[in-house]
N, CA and C of each residue as an Amber inpcrd file, in Angstrom:
protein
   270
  18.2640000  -9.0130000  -0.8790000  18.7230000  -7.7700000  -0.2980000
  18.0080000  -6.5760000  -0.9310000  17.7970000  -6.6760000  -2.3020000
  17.2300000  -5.4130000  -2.9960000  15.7370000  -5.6250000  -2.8940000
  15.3860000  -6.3010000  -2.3080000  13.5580000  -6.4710000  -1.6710000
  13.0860000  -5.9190000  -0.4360000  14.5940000  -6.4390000   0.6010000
  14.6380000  -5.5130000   2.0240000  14.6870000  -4.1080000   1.7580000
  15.2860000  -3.9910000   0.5740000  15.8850000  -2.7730000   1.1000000
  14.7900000  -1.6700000   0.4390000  13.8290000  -2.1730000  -0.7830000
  12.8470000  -1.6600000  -1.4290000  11.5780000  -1.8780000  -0.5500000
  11.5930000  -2.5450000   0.6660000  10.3260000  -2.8250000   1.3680000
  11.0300000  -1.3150000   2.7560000  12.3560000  -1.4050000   3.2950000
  12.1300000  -0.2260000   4.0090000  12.1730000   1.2250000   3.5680000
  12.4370000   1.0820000   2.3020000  12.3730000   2.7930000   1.3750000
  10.7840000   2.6260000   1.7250000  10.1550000   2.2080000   1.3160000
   8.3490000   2.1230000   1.3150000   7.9000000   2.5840000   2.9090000
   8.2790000   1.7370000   3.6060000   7.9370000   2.0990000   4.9730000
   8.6530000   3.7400000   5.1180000   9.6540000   4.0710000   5.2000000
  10.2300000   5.2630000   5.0920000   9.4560000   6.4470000   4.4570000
   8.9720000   5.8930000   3.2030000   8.1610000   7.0240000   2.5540000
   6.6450000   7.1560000   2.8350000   5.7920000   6.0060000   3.1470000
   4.6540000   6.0580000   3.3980000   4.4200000   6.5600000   5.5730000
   5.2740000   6.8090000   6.0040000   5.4210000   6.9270000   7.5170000
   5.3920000   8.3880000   7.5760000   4.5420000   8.9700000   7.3510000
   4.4890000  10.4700000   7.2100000   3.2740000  10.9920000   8.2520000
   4.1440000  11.5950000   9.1680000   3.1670000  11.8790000   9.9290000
   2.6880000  13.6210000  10.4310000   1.6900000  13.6860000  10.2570000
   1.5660000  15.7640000  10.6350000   0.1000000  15.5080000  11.4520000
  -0.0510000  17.3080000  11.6360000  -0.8230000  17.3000000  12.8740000
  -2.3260000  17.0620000  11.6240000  -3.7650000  16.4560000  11.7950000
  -4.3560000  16.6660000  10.9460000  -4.9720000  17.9480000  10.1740000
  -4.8200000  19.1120000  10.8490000  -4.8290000  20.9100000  10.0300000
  -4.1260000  20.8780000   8.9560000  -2.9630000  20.0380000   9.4150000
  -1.9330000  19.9120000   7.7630000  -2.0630000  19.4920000   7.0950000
  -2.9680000  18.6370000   6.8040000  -3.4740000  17.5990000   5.3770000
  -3.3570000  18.3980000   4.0930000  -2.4090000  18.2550000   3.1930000
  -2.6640000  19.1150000   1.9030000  -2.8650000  18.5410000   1.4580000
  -2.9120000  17.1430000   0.7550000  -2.6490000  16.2220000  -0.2820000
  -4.0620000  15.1650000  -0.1220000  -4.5980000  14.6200000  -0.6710000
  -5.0960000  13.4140000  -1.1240000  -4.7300000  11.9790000  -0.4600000
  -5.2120000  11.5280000   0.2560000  -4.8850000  10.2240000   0.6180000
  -5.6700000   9.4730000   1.7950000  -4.9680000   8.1720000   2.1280000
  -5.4780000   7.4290000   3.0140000  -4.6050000   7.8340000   4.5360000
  -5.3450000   8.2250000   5.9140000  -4.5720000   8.5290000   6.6430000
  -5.1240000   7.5280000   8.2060000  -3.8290000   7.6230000   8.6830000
  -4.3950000   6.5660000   9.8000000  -4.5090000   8.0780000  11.0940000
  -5.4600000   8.1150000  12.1590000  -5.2150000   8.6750000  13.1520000
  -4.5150000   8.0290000  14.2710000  -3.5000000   8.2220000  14.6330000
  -2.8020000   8.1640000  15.5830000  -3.3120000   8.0070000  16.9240000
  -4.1920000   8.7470000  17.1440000  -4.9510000   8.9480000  18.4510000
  -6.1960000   7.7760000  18.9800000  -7.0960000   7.3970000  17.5630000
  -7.7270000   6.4360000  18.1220000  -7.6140000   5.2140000  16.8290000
  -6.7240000   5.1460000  16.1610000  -6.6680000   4.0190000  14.6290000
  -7.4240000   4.1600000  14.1460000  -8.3140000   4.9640000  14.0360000
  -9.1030000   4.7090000  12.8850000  -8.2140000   5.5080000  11.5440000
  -9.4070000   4.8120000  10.4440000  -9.2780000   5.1490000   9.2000000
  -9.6470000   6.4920000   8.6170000  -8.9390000   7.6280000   8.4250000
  -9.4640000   8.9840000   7.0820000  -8.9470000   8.6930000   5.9870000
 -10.0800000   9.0520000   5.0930000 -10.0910000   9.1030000   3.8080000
 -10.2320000  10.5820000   3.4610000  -8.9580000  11.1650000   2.8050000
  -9.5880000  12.4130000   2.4870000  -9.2410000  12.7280000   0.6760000
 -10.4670000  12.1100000   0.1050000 -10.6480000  12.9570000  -1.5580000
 -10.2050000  13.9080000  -1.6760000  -9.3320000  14.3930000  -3.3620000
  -9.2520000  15.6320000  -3.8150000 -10.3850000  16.3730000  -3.1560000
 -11.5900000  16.3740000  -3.5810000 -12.5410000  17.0230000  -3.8550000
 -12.9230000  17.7210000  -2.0030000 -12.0740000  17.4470000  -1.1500000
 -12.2090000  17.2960000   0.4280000 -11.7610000  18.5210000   0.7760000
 -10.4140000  18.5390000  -0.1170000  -9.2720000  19.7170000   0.3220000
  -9.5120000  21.0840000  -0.7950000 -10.3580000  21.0330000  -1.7050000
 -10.4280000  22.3280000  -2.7520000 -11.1020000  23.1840000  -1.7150000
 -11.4130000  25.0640000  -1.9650000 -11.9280000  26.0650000  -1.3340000
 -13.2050000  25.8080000  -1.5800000 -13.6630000  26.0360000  -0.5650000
 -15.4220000  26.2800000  -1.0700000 -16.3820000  24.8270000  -0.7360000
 -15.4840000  24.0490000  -0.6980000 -16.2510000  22.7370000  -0.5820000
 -16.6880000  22.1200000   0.4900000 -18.2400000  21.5660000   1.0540000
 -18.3150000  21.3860000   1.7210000 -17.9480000  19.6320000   1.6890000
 -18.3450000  19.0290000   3.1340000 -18.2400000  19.2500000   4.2960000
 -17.2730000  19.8590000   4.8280000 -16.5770000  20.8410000   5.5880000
 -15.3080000  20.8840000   6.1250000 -14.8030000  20.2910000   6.9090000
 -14.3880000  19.4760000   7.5120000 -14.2340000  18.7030000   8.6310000
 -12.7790000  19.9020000   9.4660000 -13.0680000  20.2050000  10.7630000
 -12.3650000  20.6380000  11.5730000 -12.6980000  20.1380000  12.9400000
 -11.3390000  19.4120000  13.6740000 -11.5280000  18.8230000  14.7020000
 -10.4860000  19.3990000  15.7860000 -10.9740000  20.2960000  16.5760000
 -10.3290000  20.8080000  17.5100000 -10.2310000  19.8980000  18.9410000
  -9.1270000  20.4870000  19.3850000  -8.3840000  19.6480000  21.0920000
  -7.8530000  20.5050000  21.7040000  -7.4470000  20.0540000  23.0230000
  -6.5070000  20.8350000  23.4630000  -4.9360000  20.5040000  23.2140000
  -4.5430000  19.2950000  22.3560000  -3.4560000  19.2190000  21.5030000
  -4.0340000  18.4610000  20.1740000  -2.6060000  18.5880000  19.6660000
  -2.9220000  18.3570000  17.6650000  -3.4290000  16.7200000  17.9340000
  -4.2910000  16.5540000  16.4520000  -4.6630000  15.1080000  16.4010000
  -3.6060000  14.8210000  15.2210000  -2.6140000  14.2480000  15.6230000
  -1.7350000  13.3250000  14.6760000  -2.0140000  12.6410000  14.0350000
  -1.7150000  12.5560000  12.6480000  -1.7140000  11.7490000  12.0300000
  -1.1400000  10.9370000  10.8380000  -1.1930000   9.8360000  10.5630000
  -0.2710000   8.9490000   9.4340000  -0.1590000   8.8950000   8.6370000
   0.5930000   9.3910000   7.3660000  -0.1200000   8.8150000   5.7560000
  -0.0580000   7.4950000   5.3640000  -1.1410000   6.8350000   4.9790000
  -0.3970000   5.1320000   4.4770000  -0.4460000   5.2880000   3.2450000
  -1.1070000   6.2790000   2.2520000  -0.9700000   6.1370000   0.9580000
  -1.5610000   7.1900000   0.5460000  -1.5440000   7.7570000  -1.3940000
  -1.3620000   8.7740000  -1.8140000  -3.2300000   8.4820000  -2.4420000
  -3.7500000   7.2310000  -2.3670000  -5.0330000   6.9280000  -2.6690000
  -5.8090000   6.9470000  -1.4790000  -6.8490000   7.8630000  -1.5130000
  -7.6860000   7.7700000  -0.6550000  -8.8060000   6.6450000  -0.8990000
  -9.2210000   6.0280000  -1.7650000 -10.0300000   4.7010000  -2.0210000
  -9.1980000   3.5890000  -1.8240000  -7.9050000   3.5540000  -1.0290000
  -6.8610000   2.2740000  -0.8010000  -8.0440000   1.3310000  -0.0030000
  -8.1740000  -0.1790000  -0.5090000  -9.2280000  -0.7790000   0.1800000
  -8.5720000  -1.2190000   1.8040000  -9.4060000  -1.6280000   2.3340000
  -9.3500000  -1.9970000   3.8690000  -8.4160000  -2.8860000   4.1290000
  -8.2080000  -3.7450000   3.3840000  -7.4650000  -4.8720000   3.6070000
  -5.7080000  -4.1120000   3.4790000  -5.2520000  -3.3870000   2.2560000
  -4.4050000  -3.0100000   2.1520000  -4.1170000  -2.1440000   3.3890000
  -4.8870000  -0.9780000   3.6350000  -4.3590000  -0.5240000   5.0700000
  -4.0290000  -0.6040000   5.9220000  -4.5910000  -2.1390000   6.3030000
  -4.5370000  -2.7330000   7.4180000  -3.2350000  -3.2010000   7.2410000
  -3.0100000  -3.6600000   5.9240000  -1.6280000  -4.0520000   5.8570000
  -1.2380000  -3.4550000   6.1460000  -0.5090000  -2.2550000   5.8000000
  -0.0140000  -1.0700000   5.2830000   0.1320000  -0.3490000   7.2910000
  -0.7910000  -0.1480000   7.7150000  -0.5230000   0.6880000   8.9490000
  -0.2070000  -0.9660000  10.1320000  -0.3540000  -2.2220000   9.8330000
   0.4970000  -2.9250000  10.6720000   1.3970000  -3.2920000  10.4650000
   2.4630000  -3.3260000   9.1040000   3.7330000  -3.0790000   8.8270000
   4.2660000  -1.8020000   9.3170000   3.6440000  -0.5650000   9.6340000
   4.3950000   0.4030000  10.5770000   4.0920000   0.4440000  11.7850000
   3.4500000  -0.8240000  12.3130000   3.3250000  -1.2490000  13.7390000
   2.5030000  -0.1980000  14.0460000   1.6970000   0.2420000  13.9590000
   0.3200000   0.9830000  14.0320000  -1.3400000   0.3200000  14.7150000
  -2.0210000   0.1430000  15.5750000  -2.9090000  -0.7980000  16.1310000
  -4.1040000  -0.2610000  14.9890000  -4.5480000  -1.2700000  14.5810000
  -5.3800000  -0.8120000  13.4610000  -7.0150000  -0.7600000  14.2760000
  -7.5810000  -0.0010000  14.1060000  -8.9470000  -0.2040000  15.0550000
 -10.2350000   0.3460000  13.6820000 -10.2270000  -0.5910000  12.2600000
 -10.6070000  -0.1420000  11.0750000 -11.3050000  -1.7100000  10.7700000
C-alpha cells in the first residue's frame, strides 16, 4: 500500500504541465503537442544567453515536466512520460 501510494504522489508531482513561455526551472519536458523530448539546462534559462529558443502559434505549446534533471536519460523518460500515459515519439 505505501508503494501505491508513493508511486501516485510521484505521478502527481512530476505531471506538471504549463504553456512552454513558462519554463522557469531546469528540467526534462515532454511536448504535449508532438512527444517529443526538451531538455532545457540551467544555463538555457539565465539572461543574456544564447540560443533563445521562442516558439510561437496561434495557441500555447503545452507542455509536461517529467523531471527536475534535464540530462534524465532516454530510457527513464520514456518511462516516466508512459506511466503518465503520454505517447512518447523520443
Amino acid at each position: 500500500m505505501q508503494a501505491i501510494k508513493k508511486d501516485l504522489e510521484y505521478k502527481r508531482l512530476q505531471a506538471v504541465q504549463m504553456p512552454f513561455e513558462e519554463i522557469e526551472t531546469p528540467g526534462t519536458y515532454y511536448s504535449n503537442w508532438s512527444g517529443h523530448l526538451i531538455r532545457v539546462p540551467e544555463d538555457g534559462l539565465k539572461a543574456g544567453r544564447s540560443p533563445v529558443i521562442d516558439i510561437l502559434g496561434k495557441s500555447a505549446m503545452i507542455v509536461t515536466k517529467l523531471s527536475d534533471d534535464p540530462f534524465m536519460t532516454l530510457t527513464k523518460a520514456r518511462i516516466v512520460a508512459a506511466d503518465l500515459d503520454l505517447e512518447v515519439n523520443f
